[in-house]
Biopython code that builds the backbone (N, CA, C, O; Angstrom):
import numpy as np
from Bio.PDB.StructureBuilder import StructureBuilder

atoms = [
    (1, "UNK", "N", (14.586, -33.370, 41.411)),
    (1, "UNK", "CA", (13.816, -33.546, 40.201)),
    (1, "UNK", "C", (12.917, -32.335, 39.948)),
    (1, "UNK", "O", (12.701, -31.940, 38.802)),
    (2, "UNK", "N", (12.324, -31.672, 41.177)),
    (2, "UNK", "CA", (11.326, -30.861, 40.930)),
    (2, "UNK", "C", (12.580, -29.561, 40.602)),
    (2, "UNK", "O", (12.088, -28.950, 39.653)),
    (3, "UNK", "N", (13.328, -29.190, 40.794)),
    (3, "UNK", "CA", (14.098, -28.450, 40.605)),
    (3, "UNK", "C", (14.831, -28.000, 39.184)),
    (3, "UNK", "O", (14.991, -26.887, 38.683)),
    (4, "UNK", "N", (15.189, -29.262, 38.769)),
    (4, "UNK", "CA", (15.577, -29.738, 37.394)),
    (4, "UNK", "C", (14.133, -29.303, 36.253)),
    (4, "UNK", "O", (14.264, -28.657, 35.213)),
    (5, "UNK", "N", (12.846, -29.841, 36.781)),
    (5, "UNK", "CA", (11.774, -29.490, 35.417)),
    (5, "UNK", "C", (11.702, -27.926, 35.551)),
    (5, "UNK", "O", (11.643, -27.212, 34.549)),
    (6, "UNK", "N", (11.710, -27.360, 36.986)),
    (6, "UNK", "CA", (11.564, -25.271, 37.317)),
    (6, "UNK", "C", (12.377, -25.407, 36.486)),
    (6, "UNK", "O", (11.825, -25.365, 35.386)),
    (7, "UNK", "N", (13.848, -25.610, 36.378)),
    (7, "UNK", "CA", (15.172, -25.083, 35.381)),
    (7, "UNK", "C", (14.407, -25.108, 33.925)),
    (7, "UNK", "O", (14.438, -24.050, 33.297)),
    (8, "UNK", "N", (13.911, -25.920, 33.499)),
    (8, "UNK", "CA", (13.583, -26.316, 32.308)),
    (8, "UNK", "C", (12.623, -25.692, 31.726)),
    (8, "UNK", "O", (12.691, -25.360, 30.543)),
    (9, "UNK", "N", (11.512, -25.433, 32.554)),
    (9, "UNK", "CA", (10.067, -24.302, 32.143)),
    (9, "UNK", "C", (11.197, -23.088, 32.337)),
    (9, "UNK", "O", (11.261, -22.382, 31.331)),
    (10, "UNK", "N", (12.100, -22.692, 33.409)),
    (10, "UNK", "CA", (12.453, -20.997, 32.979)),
    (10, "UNK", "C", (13.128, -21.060, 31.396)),
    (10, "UNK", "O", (12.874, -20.323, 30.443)),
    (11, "UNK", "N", (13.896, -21.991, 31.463)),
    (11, "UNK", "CA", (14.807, -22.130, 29.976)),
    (11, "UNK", "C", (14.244, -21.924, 28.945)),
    (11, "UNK", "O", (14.661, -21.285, 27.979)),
    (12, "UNK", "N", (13.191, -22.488, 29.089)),
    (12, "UNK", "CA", (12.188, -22.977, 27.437)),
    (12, "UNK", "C", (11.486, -21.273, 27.889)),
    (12, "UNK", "O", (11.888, -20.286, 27.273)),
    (13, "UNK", "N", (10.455, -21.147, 28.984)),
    (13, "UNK", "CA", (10.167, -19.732, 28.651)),
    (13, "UNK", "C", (11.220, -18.525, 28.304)),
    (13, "UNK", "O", (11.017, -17.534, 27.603)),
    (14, "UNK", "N", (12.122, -18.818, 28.840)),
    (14, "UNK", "CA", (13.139, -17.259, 27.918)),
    (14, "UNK", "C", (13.833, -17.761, 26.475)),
    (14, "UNK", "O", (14.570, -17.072, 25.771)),
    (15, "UNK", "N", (13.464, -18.956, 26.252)),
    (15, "UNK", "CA", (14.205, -19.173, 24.652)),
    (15, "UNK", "C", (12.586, -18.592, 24.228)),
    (15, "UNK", "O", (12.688, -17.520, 23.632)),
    (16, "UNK", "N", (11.732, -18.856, 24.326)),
    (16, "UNK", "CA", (10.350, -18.366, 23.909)),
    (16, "UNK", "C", (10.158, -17.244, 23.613)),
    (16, "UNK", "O", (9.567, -16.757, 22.649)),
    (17, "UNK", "N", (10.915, -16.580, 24.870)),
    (17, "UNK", "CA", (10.086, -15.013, 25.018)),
    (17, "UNK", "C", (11.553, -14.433, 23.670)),
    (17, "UNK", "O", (11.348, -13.398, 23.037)),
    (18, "UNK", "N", (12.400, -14.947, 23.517)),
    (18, "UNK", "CA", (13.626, -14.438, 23.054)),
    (18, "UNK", "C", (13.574, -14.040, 21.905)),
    (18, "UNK", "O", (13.942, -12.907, 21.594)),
    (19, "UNK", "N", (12.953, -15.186, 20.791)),
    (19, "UNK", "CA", (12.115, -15.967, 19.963)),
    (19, "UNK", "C", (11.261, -14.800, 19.574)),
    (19, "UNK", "O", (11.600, -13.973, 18.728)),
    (20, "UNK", "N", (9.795, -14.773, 20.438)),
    (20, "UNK", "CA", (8.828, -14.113, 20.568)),
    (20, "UNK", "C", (9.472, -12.343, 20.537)),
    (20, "UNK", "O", (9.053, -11.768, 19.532)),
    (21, "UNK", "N", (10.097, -11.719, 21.156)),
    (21, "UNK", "CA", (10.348, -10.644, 20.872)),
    (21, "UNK", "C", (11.779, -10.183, 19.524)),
    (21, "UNK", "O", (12.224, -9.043, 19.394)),
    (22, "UNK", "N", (11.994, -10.757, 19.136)),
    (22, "UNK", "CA", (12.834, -11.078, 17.686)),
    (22, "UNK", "C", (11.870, -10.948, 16.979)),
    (22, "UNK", "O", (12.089, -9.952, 16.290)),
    (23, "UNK", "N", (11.176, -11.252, 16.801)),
    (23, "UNK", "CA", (10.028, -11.441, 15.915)),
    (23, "UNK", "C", (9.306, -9.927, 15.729)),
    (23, "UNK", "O", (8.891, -9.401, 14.696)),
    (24, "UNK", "N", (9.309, -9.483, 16.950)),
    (24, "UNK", "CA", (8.484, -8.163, 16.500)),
    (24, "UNK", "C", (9.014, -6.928, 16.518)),
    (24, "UNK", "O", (8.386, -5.873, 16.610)),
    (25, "UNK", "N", (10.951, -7.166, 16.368)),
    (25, "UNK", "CA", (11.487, -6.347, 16.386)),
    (25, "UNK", "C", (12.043, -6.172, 14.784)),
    (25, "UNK", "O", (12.710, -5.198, 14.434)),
    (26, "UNK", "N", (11.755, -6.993, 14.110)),
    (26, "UNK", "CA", (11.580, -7.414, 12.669)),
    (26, "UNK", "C", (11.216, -6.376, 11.613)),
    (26, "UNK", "O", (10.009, -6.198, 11.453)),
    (27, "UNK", "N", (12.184, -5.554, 10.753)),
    (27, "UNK", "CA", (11.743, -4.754, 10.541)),
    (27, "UNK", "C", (10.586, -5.182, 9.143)),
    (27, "UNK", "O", (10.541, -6.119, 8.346)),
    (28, "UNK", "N", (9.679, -3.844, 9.397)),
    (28, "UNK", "CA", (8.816, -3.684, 8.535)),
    (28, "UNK", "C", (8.966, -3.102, 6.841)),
    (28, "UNK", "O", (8.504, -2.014, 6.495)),
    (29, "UNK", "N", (9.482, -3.771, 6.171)),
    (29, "UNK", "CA", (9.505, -3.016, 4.985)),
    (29, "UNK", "C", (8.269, -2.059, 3.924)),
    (29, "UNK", "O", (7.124, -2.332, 3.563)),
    (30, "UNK", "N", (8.910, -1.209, 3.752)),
    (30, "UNK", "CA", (7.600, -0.444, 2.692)),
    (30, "UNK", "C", (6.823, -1.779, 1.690)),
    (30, "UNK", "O", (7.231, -2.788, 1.114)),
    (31, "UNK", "N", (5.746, -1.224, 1.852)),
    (31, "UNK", "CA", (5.069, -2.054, 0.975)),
    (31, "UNK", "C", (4.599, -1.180, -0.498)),
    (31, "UNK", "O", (4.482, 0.042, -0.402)),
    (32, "UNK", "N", (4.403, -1.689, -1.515)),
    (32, "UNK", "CA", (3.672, -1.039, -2.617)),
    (32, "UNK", "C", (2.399, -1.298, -3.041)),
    (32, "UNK", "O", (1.914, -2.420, -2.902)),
    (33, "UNK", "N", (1.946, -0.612, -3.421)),
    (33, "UNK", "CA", (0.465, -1.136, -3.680)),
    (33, "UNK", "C", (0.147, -0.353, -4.901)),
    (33, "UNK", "O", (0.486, 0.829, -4.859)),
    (34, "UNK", "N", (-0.466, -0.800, -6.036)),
    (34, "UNK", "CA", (-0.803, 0.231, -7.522)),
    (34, "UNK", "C", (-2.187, -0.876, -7.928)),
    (34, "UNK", "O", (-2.318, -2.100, -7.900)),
    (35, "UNK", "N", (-2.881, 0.013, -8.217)),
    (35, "UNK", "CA", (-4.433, -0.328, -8.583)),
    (35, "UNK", "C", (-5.144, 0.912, -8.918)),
    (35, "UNK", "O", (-4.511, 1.932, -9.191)),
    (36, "UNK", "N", (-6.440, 0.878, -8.911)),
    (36, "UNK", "CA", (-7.081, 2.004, -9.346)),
    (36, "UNK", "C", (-8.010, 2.187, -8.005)),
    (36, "UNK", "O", (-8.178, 1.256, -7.217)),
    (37, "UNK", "N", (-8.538, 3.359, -7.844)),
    (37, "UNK", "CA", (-9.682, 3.711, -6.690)),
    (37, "UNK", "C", (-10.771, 3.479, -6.927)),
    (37, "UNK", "O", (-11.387, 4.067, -7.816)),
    (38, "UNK", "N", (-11.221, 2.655, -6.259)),
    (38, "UNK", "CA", (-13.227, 2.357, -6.949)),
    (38, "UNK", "C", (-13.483, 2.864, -5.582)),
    (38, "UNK", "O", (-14.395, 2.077, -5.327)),
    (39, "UNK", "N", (-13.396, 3.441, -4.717)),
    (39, "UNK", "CA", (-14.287, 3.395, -3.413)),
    (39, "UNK", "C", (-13.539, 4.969, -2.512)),
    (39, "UNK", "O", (-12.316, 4.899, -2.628)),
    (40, "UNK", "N", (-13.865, 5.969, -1.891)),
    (40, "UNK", "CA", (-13.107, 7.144, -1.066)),
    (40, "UNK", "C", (-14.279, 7.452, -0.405)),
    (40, "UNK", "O", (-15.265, 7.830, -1.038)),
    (41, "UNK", "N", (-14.285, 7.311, 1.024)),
    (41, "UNK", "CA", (-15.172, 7.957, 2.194)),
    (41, "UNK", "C", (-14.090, 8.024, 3.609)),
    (41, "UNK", "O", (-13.280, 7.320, 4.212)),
    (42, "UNK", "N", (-14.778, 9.541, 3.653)),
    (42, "UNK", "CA", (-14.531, 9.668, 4.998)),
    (42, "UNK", "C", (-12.470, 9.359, 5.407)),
    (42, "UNK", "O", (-12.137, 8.806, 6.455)),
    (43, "UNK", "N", (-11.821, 9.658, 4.761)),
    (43, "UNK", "CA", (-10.695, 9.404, 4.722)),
    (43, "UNK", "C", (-10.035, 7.801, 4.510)),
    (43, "UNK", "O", (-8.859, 7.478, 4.679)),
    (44, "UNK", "N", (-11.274, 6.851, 4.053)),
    (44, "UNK", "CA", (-11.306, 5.499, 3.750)),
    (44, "UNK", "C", (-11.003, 5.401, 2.503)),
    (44, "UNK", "O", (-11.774, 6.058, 1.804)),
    (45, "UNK", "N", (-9.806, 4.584, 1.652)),
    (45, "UNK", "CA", (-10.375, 4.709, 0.263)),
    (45, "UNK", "C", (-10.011, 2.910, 0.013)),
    (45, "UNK", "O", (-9.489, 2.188, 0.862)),
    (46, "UNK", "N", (-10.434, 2.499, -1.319)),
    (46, "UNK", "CA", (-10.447, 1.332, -1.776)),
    (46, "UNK", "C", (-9.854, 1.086, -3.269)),
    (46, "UNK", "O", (-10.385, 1.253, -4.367)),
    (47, "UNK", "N", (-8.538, 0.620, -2.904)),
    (47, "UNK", "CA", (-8.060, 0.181, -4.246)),
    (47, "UNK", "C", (-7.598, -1.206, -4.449)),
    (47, "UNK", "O", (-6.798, -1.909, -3.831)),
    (48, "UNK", "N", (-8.518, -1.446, -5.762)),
    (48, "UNK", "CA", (-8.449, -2.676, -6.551)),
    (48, "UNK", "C", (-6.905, -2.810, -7.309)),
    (48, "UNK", "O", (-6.687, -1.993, -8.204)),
    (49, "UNK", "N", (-5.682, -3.944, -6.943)),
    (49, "UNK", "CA", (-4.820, -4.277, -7.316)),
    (49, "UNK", "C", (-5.369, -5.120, -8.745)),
    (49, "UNK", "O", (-6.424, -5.499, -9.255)),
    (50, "UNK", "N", (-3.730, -5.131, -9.034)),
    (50, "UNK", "CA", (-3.747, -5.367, -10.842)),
    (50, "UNK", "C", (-4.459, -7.148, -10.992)),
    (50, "UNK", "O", (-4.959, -7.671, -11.988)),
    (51, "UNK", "N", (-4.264, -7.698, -9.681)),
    (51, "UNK", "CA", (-4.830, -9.097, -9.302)),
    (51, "UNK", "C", (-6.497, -8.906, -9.441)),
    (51, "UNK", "O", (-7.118, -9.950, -9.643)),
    (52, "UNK", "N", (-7.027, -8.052, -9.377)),
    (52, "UNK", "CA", (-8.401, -7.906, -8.745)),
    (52, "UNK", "C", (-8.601, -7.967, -7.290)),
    (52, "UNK", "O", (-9.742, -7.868, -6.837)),
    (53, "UNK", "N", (-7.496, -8.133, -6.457)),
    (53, "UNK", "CA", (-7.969, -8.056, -5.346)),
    (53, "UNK", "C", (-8.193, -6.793, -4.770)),
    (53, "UNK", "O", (-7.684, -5.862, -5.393)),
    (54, "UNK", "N", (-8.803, -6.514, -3.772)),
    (54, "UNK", "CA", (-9.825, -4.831, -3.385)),
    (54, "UNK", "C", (-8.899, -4.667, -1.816)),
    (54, "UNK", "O", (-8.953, -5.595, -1.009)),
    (55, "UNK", "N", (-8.291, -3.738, -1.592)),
    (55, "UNK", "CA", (-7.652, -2.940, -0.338)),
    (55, "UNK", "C", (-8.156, -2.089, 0.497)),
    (55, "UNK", "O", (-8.377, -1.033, -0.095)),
    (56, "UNK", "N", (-8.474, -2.040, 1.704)),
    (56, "UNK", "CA", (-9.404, -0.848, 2.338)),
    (56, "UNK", "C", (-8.465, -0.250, 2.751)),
    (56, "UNK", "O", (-7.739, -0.929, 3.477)),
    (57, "UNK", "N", (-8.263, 0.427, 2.644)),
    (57, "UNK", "CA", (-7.086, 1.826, 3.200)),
    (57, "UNK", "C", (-6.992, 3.229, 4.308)),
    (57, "UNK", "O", (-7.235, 4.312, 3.775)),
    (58, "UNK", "N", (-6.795, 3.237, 5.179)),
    (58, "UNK", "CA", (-7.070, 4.560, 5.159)),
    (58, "UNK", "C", (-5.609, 5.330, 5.873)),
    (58, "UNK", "O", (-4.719, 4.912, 6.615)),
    (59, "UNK", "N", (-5.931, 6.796, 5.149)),
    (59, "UNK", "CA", (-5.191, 7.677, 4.741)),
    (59, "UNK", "C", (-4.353, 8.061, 6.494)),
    (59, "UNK", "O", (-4.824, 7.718, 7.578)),
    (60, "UNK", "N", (-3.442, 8.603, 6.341)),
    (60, "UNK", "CA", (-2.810, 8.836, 8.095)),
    (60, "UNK", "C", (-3.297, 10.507, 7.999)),
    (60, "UNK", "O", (-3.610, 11.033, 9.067)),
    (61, "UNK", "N", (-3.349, 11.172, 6.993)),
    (61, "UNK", "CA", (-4.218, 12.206, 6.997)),
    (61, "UNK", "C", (-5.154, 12.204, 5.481)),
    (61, "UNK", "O", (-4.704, 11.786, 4.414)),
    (62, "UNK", "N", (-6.613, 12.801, 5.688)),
    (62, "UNK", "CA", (-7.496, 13.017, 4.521)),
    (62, "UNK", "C", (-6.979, 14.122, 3.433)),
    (62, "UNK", "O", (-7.404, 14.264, 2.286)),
    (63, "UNK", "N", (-5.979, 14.849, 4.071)),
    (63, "UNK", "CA", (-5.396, 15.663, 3.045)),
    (63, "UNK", "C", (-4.381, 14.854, 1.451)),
    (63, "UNK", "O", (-4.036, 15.215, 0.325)),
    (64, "UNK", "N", (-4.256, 13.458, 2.450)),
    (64, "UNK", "CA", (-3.238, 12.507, 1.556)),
    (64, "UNK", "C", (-4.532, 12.739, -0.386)),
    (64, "UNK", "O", (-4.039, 13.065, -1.466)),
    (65, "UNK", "N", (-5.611, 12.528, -0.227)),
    (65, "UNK", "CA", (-6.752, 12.151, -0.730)),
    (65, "UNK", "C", (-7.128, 13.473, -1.574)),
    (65, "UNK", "O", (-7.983, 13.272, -2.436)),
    (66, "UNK", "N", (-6.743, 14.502, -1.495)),
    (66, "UNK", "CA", (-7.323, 15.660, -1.906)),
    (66, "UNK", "C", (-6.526, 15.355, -3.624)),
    (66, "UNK", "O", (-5.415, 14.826, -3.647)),
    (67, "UNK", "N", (-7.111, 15.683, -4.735)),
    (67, "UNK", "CA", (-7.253, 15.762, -5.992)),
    (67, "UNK", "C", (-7.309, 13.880, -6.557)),
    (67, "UNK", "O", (-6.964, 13.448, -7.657)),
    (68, "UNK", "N", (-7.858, 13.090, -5.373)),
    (68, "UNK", "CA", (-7.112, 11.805, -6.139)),
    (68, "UNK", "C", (-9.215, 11.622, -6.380)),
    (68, "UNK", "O", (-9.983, 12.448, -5.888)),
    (69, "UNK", "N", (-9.602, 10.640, -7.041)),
    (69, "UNK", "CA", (-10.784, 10.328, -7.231)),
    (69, "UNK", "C", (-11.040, 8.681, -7.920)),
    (69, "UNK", "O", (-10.268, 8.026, -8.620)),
    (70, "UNK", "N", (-12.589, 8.289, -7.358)),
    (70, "UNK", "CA", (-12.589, 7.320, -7.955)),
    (70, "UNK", "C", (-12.308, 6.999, -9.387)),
    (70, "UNK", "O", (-12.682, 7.876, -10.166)),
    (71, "UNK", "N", (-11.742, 5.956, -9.918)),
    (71, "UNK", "CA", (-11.443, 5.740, -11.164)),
    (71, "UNK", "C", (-9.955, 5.853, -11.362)),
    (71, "UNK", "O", (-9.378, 5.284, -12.289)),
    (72, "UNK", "N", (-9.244, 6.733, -10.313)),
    (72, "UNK", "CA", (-7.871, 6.809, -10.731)),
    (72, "UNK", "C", (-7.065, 5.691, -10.450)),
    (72, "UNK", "O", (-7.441, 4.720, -9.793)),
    (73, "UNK", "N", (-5.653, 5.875, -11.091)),
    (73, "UNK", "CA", (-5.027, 4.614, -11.207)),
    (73, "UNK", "C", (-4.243, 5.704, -10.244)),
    (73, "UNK", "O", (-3.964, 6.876, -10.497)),
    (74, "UNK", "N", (-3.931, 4.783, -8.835)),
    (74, "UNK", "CA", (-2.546, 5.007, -8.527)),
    (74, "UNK", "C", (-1.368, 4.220, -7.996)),
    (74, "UNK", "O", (-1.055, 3.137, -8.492)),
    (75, "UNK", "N", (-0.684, 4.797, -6.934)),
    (75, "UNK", "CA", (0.639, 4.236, -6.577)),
    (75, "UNK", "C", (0.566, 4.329, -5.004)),
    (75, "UNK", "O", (0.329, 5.461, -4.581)),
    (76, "UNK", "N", (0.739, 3.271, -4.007)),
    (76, "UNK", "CA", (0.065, 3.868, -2.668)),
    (76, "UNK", "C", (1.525, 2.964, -1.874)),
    (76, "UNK", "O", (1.932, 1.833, -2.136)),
    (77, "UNK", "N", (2.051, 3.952, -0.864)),
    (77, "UNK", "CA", (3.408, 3.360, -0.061)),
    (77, "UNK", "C", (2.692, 3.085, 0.975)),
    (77, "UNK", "O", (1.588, 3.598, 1.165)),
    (78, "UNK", "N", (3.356, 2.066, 1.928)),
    (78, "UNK", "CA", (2.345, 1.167, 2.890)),
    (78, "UNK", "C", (3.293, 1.265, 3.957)),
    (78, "UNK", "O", (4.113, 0.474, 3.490)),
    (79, "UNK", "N", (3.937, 1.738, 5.325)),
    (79, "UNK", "CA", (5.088, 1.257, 6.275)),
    (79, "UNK", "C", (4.271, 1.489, 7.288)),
    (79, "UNK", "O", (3.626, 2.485, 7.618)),
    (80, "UNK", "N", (4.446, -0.075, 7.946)),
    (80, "UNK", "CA", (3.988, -0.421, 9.208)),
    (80, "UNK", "C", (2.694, -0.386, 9.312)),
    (80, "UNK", "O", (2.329, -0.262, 10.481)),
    (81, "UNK", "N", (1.647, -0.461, 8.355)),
    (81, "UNK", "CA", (0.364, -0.582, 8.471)),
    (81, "UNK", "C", (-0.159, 0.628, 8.385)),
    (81, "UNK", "O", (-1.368, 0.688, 8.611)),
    (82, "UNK", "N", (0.488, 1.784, 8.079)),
    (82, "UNK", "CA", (0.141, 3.340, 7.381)),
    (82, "UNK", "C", (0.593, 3.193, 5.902)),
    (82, "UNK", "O", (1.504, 2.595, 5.330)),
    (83, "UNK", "N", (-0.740, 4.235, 5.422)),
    (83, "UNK", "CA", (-0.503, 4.636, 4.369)),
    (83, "UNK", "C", (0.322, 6.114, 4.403)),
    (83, "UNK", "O", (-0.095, 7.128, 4.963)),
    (84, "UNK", "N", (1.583, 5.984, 3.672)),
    (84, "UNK", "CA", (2.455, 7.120, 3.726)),
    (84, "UNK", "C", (2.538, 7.677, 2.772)),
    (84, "UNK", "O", (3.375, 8.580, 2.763)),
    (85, "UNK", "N", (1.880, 7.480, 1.740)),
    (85, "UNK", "CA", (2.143, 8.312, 0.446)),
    (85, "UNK", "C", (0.997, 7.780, -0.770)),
    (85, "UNK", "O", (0.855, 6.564, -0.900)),
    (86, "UNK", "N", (0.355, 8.531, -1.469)),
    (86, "UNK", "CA", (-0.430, 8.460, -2.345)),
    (86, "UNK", "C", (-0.540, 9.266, -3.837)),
    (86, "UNK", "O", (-1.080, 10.371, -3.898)),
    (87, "UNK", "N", (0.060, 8.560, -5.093)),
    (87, "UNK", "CA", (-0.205, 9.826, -6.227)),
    (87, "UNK", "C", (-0.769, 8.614, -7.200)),
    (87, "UNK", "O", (-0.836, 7.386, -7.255)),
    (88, "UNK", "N", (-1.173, 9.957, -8.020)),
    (88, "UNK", "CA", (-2.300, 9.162, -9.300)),
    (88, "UNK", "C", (-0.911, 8.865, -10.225)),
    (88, "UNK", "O", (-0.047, 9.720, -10.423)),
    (89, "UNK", "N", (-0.878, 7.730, -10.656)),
    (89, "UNK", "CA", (-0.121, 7.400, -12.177)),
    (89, "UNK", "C", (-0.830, 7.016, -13.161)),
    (89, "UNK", "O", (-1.960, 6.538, -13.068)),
    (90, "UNK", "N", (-0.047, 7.250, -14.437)),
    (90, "UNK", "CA", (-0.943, 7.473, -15.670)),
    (90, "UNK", "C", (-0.495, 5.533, -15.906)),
    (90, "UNK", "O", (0.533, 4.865, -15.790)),
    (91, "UNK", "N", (-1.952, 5.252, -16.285)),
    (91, "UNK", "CA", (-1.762, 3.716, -16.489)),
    (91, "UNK", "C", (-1.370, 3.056, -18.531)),
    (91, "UNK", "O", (-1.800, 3.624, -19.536)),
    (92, "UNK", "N", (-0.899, 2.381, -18.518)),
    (92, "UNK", "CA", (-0.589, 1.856, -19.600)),
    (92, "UNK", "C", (-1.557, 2.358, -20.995)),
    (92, "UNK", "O", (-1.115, 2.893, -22.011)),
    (93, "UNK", "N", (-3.073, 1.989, -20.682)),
    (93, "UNK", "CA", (-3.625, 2.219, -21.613)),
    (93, "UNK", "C", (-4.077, 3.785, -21.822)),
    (93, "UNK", "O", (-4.077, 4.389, -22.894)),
    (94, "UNK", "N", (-4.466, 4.300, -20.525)),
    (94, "UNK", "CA", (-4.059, 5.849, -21.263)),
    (94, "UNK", "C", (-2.953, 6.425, -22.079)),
    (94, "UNK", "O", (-3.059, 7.253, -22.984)),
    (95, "UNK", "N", (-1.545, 5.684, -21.477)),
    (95, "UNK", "CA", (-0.509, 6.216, -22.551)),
    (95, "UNK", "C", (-0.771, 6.335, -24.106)),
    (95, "UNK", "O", (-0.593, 7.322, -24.820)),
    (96, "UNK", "N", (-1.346, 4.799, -24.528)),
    (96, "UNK", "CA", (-1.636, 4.046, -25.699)),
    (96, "UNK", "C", (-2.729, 4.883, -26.379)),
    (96, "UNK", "O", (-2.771, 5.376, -27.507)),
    (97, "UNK", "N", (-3.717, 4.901, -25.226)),
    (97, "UNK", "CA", (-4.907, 6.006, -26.405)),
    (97, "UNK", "C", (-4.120, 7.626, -27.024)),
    (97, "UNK", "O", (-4.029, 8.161, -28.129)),
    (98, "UNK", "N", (-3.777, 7.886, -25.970)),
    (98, "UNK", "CA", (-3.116, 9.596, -26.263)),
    (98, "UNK", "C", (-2.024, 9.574, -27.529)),
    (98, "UNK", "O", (-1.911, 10.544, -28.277)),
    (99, "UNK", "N", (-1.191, 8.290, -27.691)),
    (99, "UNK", "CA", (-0.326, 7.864, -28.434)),
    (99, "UNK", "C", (-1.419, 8.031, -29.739)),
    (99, "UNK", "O", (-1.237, 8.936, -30.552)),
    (100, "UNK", "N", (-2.501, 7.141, -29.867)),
    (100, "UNK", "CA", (-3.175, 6.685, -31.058)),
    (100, "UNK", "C", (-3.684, 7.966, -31.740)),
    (100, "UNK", "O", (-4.067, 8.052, -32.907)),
    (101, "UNK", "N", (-3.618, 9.085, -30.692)),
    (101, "UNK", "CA", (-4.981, 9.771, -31.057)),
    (101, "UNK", "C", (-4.196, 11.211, -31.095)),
    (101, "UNK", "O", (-4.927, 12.026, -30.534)),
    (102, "UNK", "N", (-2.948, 11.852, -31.559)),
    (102, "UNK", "CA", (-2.239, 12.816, -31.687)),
    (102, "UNK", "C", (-2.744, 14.052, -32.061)),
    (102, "UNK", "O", (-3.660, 14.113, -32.881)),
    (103, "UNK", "N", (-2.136, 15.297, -31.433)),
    (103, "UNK", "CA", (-2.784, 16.579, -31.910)),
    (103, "UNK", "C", (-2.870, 16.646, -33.169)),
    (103, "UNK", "O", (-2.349, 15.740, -33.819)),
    (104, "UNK", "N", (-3.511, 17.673, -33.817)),
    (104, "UNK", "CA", (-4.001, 17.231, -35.063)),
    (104, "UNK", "C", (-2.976, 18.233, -35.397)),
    (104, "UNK", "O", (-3.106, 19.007, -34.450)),
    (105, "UNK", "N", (-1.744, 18.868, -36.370)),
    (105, "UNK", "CA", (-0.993, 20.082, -37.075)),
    (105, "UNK", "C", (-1.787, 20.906, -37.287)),
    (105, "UNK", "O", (-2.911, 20.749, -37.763)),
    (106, "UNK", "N", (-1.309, 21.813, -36.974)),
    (106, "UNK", "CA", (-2.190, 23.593, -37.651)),
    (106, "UNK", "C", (-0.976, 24.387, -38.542)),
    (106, "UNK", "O", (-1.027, 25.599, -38.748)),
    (107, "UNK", "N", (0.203, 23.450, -39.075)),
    (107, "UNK", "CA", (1.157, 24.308, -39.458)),
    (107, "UNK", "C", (0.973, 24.960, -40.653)),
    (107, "UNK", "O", (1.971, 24.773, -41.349)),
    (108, "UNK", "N", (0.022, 25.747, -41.298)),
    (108, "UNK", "CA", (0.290, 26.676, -42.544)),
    (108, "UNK", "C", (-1.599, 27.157, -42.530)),
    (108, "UNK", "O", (-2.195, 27.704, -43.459)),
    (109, "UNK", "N", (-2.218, 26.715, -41.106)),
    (109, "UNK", "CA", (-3.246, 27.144, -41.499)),
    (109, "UNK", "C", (-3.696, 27.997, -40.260)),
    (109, "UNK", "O", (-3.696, 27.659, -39.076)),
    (110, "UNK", "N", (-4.155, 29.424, -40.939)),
    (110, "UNK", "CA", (-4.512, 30.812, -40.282)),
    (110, "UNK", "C", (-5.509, 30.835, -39.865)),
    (110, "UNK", "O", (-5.926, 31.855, -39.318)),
]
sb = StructureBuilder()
sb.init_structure("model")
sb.init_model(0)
sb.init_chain("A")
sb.init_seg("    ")
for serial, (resi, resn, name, xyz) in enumerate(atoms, 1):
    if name == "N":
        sb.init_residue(resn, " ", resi, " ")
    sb.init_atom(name, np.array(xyz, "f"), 0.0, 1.0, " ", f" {name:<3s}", serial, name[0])
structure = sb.get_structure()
């Protein structure tokens, strides 16, 4: 009997551990993330998704960060819990104002 329950704890622990390491061999897919930057320190930055929800981030290098600034809208790739990529995109309503608001013609005037 005592022999039979040992069989049974090794069984159940290697269906466990089997289980348990499946699991973290699981691949990680890219994630996306697009919001705007309200927050950049110290290679930390913070972007607010289109939900309102707020992301603390930080960069796998501070160089990722160089020309981006608070207020911008961007596009941020996520694999394995790094941030791998960061650019500013132009958001909807900037398109719309620039649309509304066209160069003005200079064609016949000197």
């Amino acid at each position: 009997m005592k022999r039979l329950f040992t069989f049974g704890l090794i069984t159940l622990g290697l269906i466990l551990g089997t289980v348990g390491s499946f699991a973290k061999t699981k691949a990680n897919p890219v994630q996306e993330l697009k919001g705007e930057v309200v927050h950049i320190k110290d290679g930390l930055f913070t972007v607010k998704d289109e939900t309102g929800k707020s992301h603390i981030l930080k960069a796998a290098d501070p160089k990722m960060l160089e020309g981006i600034k608070e207020g911008d809208k961007v596009e941020v790739k996520i694999e394995e819990r790094k941030v791998t990529s960061i650019r500013k995109v132009q958001s909807d309503t900037d398109t719309m104002h620039e649309e509304s608001h066209p160069e003005p013609h200079t064609q016949g005037v000197q």
